[in-house]
N, C-alpha and C positions, 0 to 999 in steps of 0.2 A: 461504196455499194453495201459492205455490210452495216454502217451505220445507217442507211436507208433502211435495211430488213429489219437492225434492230428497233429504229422508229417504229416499222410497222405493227413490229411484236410487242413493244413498249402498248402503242395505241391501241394494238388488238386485247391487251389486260386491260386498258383502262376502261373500254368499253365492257369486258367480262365486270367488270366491279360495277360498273353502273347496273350491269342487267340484273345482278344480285342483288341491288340497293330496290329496282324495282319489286324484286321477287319480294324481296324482306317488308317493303310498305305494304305490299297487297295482302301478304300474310297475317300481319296487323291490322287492315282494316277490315279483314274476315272475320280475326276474333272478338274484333272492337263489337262488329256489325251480332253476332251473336250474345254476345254478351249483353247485350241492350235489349234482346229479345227476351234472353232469361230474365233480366229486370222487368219488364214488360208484363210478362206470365206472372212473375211475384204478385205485382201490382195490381194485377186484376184477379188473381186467389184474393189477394187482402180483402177488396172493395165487394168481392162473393163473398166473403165470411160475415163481413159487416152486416150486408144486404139478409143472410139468411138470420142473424142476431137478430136484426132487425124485426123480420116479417113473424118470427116463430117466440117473437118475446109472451105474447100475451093469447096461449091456444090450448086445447084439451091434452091432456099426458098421451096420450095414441097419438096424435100429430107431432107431439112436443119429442117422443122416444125415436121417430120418423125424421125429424127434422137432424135430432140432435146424431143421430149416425151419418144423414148428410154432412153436419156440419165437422164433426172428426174425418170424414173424409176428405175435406176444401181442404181443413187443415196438416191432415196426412200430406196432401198436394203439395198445400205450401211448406210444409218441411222438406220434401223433396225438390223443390225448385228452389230453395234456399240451398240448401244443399248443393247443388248443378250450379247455382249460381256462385258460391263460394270456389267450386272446384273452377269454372271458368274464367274468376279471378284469380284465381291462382296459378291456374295454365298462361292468362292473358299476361299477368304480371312477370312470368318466367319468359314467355314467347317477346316479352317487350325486352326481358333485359338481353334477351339473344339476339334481338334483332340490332338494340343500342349495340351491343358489344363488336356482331358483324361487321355494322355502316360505320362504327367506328377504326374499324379495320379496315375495311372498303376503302374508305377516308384516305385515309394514311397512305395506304396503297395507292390511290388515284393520287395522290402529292408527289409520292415519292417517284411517281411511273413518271408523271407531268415534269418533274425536276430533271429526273435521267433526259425528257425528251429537249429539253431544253438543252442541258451538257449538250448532249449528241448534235443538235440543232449547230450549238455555238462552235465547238470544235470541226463542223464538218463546214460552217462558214471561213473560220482561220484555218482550215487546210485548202 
């Protein structure tokens, strides 16, 4: 009987480590999912800096002095989304190695939980 509870309790951790193993993916595809965004934003600051290079290349210095505070401001933008986007790699790249380091304890623990249940399995067969 108590190799039974201790099954149950064995099993009752292995299923805690998976639901952890869930947490920890979802946590990651959250940062992943932002992070794509911040690249996103970059990418289209970029192609508005071009676009305003572009249109304000060949125009009277009142438009040109007009244009060109727009344009230090796209570019302000985009140092601050570069910026956001460095820290979000660097939070993504930390939140990965916690996550690795967890599921890899998760891991281990779901082996070593599965092996006990096995022992307890085997011995409560030969008793």
């Amino acid at each position: 009987e108590t190799m039974k509870a201790r099954i149950r309790a064995l099993e009752a951790e292995v299923n805690a480590g998976k639901t952890q193993i869930a947490t920890l993916t979802g946590e990651r595809d959250s940062v992943t999912a932002h992070k794509a965004q911040v690249e996103q934003e970059v990418a289209h600051l970029r192609q508005r800096i071009q676009r305003l290079l572009e249109k304000y290349e060949h125009i009277d210095p009142e438009v040109f002095q007009s244009a060109k505070a727009e344009l230090e401001q796209a570019k302000k933008a985009l140092q601050d989304a570069v910026a956001e986007r460095a820290d979000v790699v660097s939070k993504f790249k930390s939140a990965m190695a916690n996550v690795k380091t967890k599921l890899t304890a998760s891991e281990t623990q779901v082996a070593e939980l599965n092996q006990q249940i096995a022992n307890l399995r085997s011995d409560a067969e030969r008793a």
